[in-house]
C-alpha positions as CSV (number, residue, x, y, z in Angstrom):
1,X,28.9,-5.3,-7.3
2,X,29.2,-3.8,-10.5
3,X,31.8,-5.7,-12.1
4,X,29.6,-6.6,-14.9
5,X,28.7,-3.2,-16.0
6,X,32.4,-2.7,-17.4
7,X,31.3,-0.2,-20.2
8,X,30.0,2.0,-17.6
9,X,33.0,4.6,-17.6
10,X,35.0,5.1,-14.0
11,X,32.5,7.9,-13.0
12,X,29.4,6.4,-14.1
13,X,30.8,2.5,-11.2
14,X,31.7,5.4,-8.4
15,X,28.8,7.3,-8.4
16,X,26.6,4.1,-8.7
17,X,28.6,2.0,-6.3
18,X,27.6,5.4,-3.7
19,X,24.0,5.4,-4.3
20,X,23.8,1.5,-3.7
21,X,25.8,2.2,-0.3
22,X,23.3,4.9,0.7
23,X,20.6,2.6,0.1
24,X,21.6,-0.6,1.9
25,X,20.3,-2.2,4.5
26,X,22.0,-5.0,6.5
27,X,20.8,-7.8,8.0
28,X,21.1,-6.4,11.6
29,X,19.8,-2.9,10.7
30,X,16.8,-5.1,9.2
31,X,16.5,-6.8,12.5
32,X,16.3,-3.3,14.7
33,X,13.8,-2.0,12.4
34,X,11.4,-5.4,12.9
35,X,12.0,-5.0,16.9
36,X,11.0,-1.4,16.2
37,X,7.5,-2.1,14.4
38,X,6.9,-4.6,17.3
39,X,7.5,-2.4,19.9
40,X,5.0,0.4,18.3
41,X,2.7,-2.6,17.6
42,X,2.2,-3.5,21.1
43,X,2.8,0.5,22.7
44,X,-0.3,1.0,20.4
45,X,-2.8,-1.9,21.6
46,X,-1.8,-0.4,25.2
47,X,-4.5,1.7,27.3
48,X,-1.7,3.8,28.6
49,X,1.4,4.0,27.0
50,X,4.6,4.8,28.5
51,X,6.1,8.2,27.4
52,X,4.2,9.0,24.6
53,X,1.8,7.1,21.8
54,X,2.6,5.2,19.2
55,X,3.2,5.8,16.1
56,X,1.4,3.0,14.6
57,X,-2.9,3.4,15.6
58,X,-3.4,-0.4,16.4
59,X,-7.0,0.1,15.2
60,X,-9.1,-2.7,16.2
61,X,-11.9,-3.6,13.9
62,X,-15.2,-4.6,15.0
63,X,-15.5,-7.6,12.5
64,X,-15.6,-10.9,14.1
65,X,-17.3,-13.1,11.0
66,X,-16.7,-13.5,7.4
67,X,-19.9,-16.3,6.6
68,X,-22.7,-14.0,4.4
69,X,-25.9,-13.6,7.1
70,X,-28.0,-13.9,3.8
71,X,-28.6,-15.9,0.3
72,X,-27.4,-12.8,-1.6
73,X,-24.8,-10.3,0.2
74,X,-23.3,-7.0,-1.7
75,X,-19.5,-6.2,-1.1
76,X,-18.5,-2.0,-2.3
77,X,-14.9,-1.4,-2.6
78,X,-14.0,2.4,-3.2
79,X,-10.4,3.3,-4.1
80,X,-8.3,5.6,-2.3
81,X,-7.8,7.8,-4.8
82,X,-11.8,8.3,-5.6
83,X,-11.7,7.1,-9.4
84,X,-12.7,3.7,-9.2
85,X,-15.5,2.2,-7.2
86,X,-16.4,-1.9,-7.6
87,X,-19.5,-3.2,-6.5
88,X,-20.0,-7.0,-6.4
89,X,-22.9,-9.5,-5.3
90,X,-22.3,-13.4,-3.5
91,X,-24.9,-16.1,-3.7
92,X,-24.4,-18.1,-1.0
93,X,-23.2,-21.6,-1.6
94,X,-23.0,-21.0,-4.8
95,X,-19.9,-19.0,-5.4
96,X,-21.5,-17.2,-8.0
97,X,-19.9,-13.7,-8.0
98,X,-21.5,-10.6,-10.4
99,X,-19.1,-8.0,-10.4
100,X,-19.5,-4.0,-12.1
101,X,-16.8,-1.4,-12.1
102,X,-17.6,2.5,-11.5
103,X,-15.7,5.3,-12.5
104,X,-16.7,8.6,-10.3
105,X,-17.1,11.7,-12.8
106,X,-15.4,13.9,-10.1
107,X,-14.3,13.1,-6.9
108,X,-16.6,15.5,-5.0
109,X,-19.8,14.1,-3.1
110,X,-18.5,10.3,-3.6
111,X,-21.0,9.5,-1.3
112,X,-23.7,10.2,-3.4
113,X,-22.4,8.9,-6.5
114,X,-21.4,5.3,-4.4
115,X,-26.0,5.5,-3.8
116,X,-26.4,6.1,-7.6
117,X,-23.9,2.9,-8.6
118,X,-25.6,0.8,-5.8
119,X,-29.2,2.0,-7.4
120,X,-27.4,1.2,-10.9
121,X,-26.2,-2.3,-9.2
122,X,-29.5,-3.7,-8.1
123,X,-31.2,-2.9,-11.5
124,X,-28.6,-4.1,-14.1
125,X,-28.9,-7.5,-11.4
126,X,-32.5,-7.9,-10.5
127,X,-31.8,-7.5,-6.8
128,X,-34.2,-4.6,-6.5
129,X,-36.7,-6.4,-4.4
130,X,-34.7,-7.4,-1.3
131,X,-33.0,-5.5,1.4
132,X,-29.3,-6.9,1.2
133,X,-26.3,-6.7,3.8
134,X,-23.9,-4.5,1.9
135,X,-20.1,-5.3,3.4
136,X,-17.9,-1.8,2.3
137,X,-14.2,-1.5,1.8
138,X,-11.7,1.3,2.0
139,X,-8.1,2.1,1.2
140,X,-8.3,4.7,4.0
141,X,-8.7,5.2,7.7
142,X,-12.8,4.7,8.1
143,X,-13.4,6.4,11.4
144,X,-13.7,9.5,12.5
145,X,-11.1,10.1,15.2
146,X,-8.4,9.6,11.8
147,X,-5.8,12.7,11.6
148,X,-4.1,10.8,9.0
149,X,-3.2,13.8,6.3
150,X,-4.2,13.4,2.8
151,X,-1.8,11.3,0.7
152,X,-1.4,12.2,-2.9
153,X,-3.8,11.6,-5.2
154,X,-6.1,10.6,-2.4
155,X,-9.8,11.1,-1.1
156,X,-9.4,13.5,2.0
157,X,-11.7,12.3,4.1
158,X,-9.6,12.7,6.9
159,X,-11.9,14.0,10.4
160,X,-15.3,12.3,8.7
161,X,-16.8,9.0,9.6
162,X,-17.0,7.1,6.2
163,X,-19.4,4.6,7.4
164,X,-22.3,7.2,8.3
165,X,-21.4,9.5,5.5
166,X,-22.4,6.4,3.6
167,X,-25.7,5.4,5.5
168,X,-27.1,9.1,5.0
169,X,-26.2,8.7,1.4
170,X,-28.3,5.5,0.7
171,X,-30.8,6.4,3.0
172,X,-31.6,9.5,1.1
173,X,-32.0,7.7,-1.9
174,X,-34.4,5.3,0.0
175,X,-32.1,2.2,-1.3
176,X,-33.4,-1.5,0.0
177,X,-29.6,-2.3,1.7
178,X,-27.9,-2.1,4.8
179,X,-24.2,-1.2,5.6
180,X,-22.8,-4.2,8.2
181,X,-19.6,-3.1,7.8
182,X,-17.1,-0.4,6.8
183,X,-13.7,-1.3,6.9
184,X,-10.2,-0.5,5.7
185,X,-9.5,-2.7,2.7
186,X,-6.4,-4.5,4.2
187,X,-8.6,-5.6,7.3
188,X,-11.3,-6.9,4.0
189,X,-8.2,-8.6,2.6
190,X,-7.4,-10.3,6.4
191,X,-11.1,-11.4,6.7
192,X,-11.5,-12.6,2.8
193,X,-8.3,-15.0,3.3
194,X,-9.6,-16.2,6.9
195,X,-12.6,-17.7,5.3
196,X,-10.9,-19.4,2.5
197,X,-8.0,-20.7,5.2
198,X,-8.8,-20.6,8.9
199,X,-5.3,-20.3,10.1
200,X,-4.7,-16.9,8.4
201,X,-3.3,-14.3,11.0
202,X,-1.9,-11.9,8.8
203,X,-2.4,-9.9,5.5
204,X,-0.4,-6.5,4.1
205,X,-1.3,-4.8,0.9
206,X,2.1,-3.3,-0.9
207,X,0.3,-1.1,-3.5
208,X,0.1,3.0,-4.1
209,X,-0.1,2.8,-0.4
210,X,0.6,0.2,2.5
211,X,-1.0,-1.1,5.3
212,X,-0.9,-4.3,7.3
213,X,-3.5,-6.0,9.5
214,X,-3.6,-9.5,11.5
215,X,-5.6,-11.0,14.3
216,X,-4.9,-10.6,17.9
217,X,-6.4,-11.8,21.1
218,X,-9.0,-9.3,22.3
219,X,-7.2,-9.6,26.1
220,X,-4.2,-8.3,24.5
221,X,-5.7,-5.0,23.4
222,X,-5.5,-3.3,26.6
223,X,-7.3,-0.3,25.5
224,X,-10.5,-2.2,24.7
225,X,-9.8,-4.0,28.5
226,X,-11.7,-7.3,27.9
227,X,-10.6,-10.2,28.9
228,X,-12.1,-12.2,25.8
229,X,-9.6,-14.9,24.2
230,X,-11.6,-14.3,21.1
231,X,-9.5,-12.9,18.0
232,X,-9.8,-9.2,16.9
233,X,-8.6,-7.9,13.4
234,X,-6.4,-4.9,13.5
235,X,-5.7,-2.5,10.9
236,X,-1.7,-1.2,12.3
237,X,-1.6,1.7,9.2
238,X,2.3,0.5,8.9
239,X,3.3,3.0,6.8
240,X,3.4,5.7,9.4
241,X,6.2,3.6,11.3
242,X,9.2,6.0,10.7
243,X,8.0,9.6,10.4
244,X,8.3,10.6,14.2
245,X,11.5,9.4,15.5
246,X,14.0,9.2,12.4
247,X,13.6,4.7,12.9
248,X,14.4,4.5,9.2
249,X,17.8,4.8,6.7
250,X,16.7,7.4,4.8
251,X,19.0,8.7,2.0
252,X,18.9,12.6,0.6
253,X,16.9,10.9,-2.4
254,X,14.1,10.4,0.5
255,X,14.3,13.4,2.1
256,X,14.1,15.5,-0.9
257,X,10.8,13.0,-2.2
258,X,9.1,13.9,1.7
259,X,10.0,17.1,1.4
260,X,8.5,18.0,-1.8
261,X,5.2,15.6,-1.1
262,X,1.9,16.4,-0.4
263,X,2.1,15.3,3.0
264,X,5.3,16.1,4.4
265,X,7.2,14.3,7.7
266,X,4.2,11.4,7.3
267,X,3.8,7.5,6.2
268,X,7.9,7.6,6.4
269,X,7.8,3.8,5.5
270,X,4.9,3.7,3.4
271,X,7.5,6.4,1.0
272,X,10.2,3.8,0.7
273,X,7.8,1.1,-0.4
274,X,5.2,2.1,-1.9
275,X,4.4,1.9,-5.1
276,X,3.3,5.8,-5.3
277,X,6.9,6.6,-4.7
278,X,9.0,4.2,-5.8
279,X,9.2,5.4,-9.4
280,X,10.2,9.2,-8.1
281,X,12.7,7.9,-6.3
282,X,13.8,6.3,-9.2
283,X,13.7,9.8,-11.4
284,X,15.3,11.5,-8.4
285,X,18.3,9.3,-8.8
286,X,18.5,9.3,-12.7
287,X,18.2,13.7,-12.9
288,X,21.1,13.7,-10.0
289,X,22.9,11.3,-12.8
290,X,22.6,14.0,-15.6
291,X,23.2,16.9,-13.6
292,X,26.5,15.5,-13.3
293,X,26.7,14.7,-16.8
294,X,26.7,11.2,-15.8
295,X,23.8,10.2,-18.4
296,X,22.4,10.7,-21.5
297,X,23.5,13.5,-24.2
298,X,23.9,17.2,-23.0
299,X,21.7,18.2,-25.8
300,X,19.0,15.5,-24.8
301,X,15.2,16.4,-24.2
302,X,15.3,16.6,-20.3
303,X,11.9,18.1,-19.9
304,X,9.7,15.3,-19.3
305,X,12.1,12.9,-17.4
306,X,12.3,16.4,-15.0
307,X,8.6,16.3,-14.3
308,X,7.8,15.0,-10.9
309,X,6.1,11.4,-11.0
310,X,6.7,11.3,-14.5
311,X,8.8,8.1,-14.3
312,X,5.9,5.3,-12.9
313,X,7.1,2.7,-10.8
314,X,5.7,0.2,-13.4
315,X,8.0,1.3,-15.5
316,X,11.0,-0.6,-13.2
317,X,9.9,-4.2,-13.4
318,X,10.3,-4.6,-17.4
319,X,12.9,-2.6,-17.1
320,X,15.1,-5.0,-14.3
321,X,13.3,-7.9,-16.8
322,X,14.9,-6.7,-19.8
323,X,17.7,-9.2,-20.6
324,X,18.5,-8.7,-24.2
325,X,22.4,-7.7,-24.7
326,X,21.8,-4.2,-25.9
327,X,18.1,-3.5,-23.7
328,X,16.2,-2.9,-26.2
329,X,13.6,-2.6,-24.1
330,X,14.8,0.4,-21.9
331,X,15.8,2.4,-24.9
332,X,12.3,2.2,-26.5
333,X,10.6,2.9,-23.4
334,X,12.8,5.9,-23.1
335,X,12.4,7.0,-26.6
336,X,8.5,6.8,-26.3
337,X,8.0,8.2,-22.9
338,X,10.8,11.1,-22.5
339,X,11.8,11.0,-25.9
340,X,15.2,10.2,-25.4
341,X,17.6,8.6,-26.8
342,X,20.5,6.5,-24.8
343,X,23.5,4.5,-25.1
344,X,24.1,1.4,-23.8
345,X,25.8,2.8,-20.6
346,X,23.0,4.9,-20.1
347,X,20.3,2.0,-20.1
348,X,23.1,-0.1,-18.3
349,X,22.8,2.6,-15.3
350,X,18.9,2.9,-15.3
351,X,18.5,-1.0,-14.3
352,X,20.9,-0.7,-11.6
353,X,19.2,2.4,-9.9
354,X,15.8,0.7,-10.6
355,X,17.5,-2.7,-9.0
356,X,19.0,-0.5,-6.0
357,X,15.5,1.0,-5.3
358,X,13.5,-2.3,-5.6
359,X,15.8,-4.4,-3.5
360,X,15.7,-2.2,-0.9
361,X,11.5,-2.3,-0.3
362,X,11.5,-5.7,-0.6
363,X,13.5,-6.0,2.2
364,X,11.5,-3.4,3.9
365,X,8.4,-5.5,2.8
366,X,9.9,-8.2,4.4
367,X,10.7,-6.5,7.5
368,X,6.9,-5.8,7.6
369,X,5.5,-8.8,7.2
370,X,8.3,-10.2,10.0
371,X,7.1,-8.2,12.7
372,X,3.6,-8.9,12.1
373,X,4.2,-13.1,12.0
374,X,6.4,-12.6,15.2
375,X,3.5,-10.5,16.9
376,X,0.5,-12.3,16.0
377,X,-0.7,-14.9,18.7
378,X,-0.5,-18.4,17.5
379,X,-3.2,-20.9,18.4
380,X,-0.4,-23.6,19.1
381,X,2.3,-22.2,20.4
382,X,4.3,-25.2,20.0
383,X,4.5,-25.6,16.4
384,X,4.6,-23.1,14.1
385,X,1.1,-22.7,12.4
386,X,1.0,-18.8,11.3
387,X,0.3,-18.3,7.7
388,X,1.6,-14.7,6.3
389,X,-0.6,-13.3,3.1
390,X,0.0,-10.5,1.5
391,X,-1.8,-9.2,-1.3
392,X,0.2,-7.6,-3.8
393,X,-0.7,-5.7,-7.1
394,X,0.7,-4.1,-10.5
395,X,4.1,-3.3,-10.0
396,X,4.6,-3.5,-6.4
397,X,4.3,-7.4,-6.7
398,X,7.0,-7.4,-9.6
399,X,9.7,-5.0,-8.0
């Protein structure tokens, strides 16, 4: 595998050639873990599952139509982590789209501060005069029976129901719009690509977090018990597959990143995947390196590169891009973020662990997006006529 890195010394091959054995995953194992994710899929739709619940929550959304009710609609996305919220208007049939961008001032009553950028919306927009639908997305659980823990860097909303939290927010500031919906913003992305393309069943996000949601017949959510054939979106929150009953390869590099999280023994998969963590898994690997005196100078500046999440995951894709001879780009980005200077061998080793790390959630990506084509119900099952989208962004699409 590393036949090419031949000025890597004999130390510098073994050591790598171990960490890129710890963090393969074969083809079969890749197969067991998408049987796995199925199997939770469908323990979780179940009204009484076998043994014990699922580690997946199945929940079904109650959104059932993606066409705007009115001429003008409003559409509020708030991030999960509270610093960001976007606010944007549709004209019907015109696919005219005003968008505005928020940034909270703290990340304490977020409820209150969504009213003000709403009131701050309609003004800049002239949309004061009319009561408007307003359609609100998510990146975390929206109901109230969530004991998701708080991820890093998140909005702990965890026990509260963000949809009324929301209502009593707008109502006290006596705006002219109504919440129709509140959902998680990978079941947003599942309905926004089912009105540009009717045949989409599926949709995963692979960002700071992940999640995954598709359609499935309402009959086949037993805990609802309709008999409906009509199609239901639900939002599986993937990333907890994993953290209950050891289902995933996890090296010491993992453990040790869980371990030391904010939320420890949770969202096993969403930690080998996610964007959030891919980069300290990454650090983890290149510290191990010089405590062995594997890389880098004894006498380099190791204080920064030893901070936790000081090496971002989008630091990995122009590093894995960088194809000039000597990488010039790794040793500047090096010498400008952790002011440290490196030799060739040392720049040679930190593409390889970034390579090792990436290639491995892609094929957990994959896995993920496998089990939810294989479970989704297709309207033809004769023919194949499912249509996987996944929305990726930043760094998470380049690794």
């Amino acid at each position: 595998m590393f036949d090419r890195l031949s000025v890597l010394s004999k130390q510098q091959r073994l050591y790598l050639n171990d960490i890129a054995s710890a963090f393969e995953i074969s083809s079969d194992a890749l197969d067991k873990i998408v049987g796995q994710i199925t199997s939770e899929m469908c323990r979780g739709l179940a009204s009484n599952p076998m043994g014990r619940a699922s580690e997946l929550s199945m929940s079904p959304t109650l959104v059932h139509r993606s066409e705007p009710a009115q001429p003008v609609s409003l559409g509020m996305a708030i991030d999960a982590t509270g610093k960001r919220i976007r606010i944007g208007s549709l004209r019907d049939g015109q696919g005219q789209v005003s968008t505005q961008v928020f940034y909270p001032p703290s990340r304490e009553n977020i409820f209150d501060f969504a009213a003000f950028c709403i009131r701050e919306f309609l003004q800049q927009h002239g949309l004061e005069g009319t009561a408007l639908p307003l359609g609100v997305t998510i990146g975390l659980p929206v109901d109230s029976a969530s004991t998701d823990v708080a991820k890093e860097d998140s909005l702990d909303l965890c026990g509260s129901d963000v949809g009324r939290r929301l209502c009593s927010a707008i109502l006290r500031n006596h705006l002219p719009v109504h919440v129709t919906s509140v959902t998680n913003n990978v079941v947003s992305e599942l309905i926004a690509a089912r009105h540009r393309d009717k045949a989409t069943r599926v949709a995963a996000t692979f960002n700071r977090g992940i999640n995954a949601a598709y359609f499935e017949k309402l009959a086949n959510v037993e805990k609802l018990n309709s008999s409906s054939s009509s199609d239901i979106a639900i939002n599986t929150e993937v990333g907890r597959f994993g953290s209950l009953f050891n289902s995933l390869p996890q090296t010491m590099w993992d453990r040790r990143l869980d371990r030391e999280s904010r939320c420890p023994h949770t969202r096993a998969l969403e930690k080998l995947v996610a964007d959030q963590y891919l980069g300290e898994i990454v650090r983890n690997l290149i510290t191990d390196f010089m405590d062995r005196q594997l890389l880098f100078s004894a006498s380099c500046q190791a204080q920064a590169i030893s901070t936790a999440y000081a090496f971002h995951t989008a630091y990995m894709a122009p590093i894995m891009e960088d194809t000039s001879p000597d990488l010039q780009m790794v040793d500047a980005l090096f010498a400008a973020e952790f002011d440290i200077q490196s030799s060739l061998a040392d720049r040679l080793v930190i593409r390889e662990l970034c390579e090792i790390v990436a290639t491995r959630a892609a094929r957990l990506a994959g896995a993920i997006l496998a089990a939810l084509v294989l479970k989704t119900p297709s309207a033809k099952p004769t023919k194949v006529a499912l249509i996987a989208r996944a929305g990726y962004s930043g760094c998470s699409y380049k690794c």
